[in-house]
C-alpha positions as CSV (number, residue, x, y, z in Angstrom):
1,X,0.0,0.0,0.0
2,X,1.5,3.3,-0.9
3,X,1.7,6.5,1.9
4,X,-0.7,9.1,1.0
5,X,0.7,12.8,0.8
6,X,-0.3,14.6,3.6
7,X,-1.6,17.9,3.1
8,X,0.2,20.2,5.0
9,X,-2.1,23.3,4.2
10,X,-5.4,21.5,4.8
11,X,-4.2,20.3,7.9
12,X,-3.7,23.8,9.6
13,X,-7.1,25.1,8.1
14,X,-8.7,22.2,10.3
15,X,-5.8,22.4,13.3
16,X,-5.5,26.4,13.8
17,X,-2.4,28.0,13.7
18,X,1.1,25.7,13.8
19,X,2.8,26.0,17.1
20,X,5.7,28.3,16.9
21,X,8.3,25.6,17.9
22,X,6.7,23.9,14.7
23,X,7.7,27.5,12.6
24,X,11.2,27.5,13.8
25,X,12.4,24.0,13.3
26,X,10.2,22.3,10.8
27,X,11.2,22.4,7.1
28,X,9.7,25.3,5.2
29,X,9.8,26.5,1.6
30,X,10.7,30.2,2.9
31,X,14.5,31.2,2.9
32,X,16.3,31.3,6.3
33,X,16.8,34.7,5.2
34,X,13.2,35.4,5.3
35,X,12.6,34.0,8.7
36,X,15.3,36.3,10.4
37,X,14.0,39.3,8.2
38,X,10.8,38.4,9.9
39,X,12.1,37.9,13.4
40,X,14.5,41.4,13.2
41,X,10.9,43.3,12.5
42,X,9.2,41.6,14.8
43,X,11.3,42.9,17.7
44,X,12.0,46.7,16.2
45,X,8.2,46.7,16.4
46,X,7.9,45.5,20.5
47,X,10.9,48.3,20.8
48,X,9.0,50.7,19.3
49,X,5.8,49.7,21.3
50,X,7.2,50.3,24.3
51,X,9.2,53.7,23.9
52,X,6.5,55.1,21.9
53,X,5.2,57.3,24.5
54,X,7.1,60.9,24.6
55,X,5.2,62.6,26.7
56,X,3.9,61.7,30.7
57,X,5.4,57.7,30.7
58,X,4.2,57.2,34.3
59,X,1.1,55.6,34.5
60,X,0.8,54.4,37.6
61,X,-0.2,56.9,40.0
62,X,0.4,55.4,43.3
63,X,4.4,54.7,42.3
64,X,5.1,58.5,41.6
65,X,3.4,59.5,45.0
66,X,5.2,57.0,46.8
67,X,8.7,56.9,45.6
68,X,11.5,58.4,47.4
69,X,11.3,62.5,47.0
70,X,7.9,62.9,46.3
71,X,7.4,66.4,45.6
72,X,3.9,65.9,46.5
73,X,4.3,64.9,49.7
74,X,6.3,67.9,49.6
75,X,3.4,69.9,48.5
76,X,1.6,69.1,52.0
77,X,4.6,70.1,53.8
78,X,5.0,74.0,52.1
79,X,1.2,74.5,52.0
80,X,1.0,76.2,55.4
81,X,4.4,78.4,53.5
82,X,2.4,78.7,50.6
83,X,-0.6,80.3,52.2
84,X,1.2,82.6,53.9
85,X,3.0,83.3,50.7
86,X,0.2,83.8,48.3
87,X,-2.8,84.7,50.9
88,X,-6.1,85.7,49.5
89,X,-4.8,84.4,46.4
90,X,-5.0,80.6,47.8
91,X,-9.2,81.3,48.0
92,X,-9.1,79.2,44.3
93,X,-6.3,76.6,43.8
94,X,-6.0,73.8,41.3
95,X,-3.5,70.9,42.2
96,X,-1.6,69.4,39.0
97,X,-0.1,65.6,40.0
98,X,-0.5,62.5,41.4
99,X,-2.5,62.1,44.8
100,X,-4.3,65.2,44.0
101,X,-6.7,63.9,46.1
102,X,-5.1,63.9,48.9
103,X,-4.1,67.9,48.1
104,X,-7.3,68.7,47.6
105,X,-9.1,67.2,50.3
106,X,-6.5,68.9,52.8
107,X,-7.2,72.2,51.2
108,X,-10.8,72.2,51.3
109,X,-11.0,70.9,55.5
110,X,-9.6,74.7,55.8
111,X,-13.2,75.4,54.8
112,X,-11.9,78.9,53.3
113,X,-10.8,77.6,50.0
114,X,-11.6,76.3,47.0
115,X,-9.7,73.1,45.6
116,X,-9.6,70.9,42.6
117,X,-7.3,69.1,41.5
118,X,-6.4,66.8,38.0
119,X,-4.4,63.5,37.9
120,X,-2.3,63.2,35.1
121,X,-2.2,59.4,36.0
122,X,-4.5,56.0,36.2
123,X,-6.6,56.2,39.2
124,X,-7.4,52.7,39.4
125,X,-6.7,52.1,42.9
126,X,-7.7,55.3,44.2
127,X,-9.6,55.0,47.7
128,X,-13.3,56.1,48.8
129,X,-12.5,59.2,49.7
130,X,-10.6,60.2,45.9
131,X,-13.4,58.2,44.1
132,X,-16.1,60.4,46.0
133,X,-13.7,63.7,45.3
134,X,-13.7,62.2,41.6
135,X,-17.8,61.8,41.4
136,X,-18.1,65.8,43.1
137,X,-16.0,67.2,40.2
138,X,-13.5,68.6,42.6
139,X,-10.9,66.1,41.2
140,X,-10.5,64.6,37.3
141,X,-8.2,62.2,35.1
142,X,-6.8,64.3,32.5
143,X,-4.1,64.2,30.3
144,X,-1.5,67.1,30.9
145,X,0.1,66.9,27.4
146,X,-3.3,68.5,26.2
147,X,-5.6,72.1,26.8
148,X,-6.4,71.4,30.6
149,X,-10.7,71.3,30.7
150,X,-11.1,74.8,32.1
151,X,-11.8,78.2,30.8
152,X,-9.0,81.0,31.3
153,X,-8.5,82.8,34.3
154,X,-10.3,79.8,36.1
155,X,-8.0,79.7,39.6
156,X,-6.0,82.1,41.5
157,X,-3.5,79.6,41.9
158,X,-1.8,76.3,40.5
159,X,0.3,74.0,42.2
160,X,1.9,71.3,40.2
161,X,4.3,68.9,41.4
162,X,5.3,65.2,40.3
163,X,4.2,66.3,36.9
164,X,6.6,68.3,34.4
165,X,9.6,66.2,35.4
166,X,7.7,63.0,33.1
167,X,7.3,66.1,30.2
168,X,10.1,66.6,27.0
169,X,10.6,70.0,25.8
170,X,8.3,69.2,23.0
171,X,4.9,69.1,25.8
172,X,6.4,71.4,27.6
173,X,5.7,73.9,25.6
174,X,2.5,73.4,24.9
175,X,1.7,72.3,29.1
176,X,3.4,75.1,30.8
177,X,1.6,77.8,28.6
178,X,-1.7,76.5,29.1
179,X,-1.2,75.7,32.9
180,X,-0.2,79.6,33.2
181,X,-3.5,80.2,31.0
182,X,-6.1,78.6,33.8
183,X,-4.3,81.0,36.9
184,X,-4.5,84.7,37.4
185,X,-2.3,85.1,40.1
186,X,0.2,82.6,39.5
187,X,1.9,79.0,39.1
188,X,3.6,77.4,41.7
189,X,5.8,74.6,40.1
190,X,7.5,71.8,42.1
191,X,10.3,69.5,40.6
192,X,12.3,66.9,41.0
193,X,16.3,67.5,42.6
194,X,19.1,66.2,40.5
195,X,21.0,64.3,43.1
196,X,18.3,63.9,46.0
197,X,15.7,61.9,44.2
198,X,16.3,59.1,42.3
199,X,13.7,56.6,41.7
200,X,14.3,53.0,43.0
201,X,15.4,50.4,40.3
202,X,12.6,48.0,41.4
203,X,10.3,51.1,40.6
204,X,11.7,51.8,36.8
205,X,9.0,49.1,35.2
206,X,6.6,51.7,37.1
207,X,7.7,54.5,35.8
208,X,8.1,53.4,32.0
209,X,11.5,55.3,32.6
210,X,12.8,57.6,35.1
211,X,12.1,61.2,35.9
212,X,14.3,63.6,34.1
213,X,15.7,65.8,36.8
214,X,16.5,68.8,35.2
215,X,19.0,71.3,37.5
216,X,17.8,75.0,39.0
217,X,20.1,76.8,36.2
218,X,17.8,74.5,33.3
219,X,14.3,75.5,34.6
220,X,15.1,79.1,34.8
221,X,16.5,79.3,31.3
222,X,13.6,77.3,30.3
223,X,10.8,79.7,31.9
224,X,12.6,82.7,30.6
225,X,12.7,81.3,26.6
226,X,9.0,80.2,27.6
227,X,8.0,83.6,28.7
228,X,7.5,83.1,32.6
229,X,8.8,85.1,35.4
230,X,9.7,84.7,38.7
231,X,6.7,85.8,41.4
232,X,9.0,88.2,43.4
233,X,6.8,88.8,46.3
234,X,5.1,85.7,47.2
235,X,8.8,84.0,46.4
236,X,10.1,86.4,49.4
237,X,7.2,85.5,51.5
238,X,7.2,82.3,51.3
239,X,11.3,81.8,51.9
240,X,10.7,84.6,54.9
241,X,7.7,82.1,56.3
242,X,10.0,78.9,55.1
243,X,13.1,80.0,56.9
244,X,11.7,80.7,60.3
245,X,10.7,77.4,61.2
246,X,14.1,75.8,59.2
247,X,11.9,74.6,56.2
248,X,14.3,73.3,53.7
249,X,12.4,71.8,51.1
250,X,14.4,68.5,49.2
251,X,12.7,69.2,45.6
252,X,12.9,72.3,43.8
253,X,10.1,74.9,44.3
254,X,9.5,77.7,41.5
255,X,7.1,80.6,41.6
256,X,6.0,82.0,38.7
257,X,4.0,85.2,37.4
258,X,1.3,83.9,34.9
C-alpha cells in the first residue's frame, strides 16, 4: 500500500495556527533569510511599542506618589508656607499631580478655599475618599500633554508637582503655557532635585523610565525662553515664612507670574 501525501495546508485550516516551535524548526519553503527578516521586525516593532510614548510615561499613580522624593508629599509640607506666601490668592487653587486627592481634600478641611485638582495618572486604585472627590467634580483624570478642561482665568492659583519632570521639551511647551493660561495670580511649580531623588530600580517598570531631573540653572532658562517670570513677592514671602521654622524643602520649588 503506498503513503498518502499529507496535506500540509489542509491540515492547519482544520488544526489552527502551527505552534511556533513547529515554525522555527520544521522544514519550510521560505528562505532562512526570510525567517530572520521576519524575526528582526518583529522585535524593532515591540521596541518601538514600548518607547512610543514621549510625553507623561508614568502611568501608575500610586508609584510616583510613593517613591523616594515625592514632591507631593512635599506639597503638603509647604502649604501652610504657601498660604502665607500667596494669601487671599489661595481662596481658588487647582492641584496638578499625582494624589491630587489627597491635596485637595487637605485644602478644602480649611473650609476657606476652594480646591480641585487633576491627575495626570490612572486612578485605578484610588480609595473612597478620591473616588467620592472624583464623582463631586472637585478632582479629574486628565491628560496634561493636552488644553487642561477649564476656561482661562479659572483659579487664582496652581500648584503642580510630580508632573513636568515626566514632560520633553516638546509638551512642555505646549503644558506650561496652558497651565499659566487657567491661573490669574500665579503657578507654583515643584520639581524633581538632581542628586536627592532618584527613583528605585525596582520602581523603573513603574515608571516606563525615570524622571528627568532637570537642575535650578535649566528650569530658569527654560521659563525665561517660555515667557515666565519669577513671582518676586510671594517667592520672598514664602522663603521669609520657610526659613523661620528651618523649612528646607528637598525638591525644587519655582514661583512664577502667569
Amino acid at each position: 500500500m503506498s503513503r498518502r501525501s499529507v496535506n500540509t495546508s489542509r491540515r492547519l485550516a482544520d488544526g489552527g495556527l502551527p505552534s511556533v516551535g513547529g515554525l522555527l524548526h520544521t522544514k519550510s519553503r521560505s528562505p532562512p533569510v526570510l525567517t530572520i527578516a521576519l524575526v528582526v521586525l518583529g522585535v524593532i516593532i515591540l521596541i518601538a511599542y514600548f518607547n512610543s510614548g514621549s510625553g507623561v510615561t508614568v502611568t501608575n499613580r500610586e508609584a510616583v506618589s510613593r517613591s523616594e522624593g515625592s514632591c507631593t508629599s512635599e506639597v503638603m509640607q509647604a502649604l501652610p508656607y504657601l498660604k502665607k506666601a500667596y494669601g487671599h490668592a489661595m481662596q481658588k487653587v487647582l492641584h496638578v499631580g499625582p494624589d491630587s486627592c489627597t491635596v485637595v481634600s487637605n485644602l478644602l478641611k480649611e473650609g476657606k478655599v476652594e480646591a480641585w485638582g487633576v491627575e495626570p495618572y490612572d486612578m485605578e486604585d484610588a480609595d473612597g475618599s478620591c473616588k467620592s472627590l472624583v464623582r463631586k467634580g472637585f478632582v479629574r483624570m486628565s491628560d496634561i500633554k493636552f488644553p487642561l478642561p477649564y476656561r482661562p482665568d479659572s483659579f487664582n492659583l496652581v500648584v503642580v508637582s510630580d508632573a513636568l519632570d515626566y514632560l520633553t521639551p516638546k509638551y512642555l511647551n505646549k503644558t506650561l503655557p496652558d497651565l499659566a493660561r487657567v491661573s490669574t495670580d500665579g503657578l507654583v511649580i515643584f520639581t524633581g532635585n538632581p542628586g536627592q531623588q532618584k527613583a528605585k530600580v525596582s520602581e523603573l517598570p513603574k515608571f516606563g523610565r525615570p524622571a528627568k531631573l532637570r537642575s535650578s540653572s535649566w528650569w530658569t532658562r527654560y521659563f525665561v525662553q517660555t515667557g515666565l517670570t519669577e513671582n518676586e513677592g510671594p517667592l520672598k514671602k514664602f522663603e521669609e515664612a520657610a526659613s523661620k521654622d528651618n523649612y528646607k524643602p528637598d525638591c525644587q520649588i519655582f514661583h512664577l507670574s502667569s
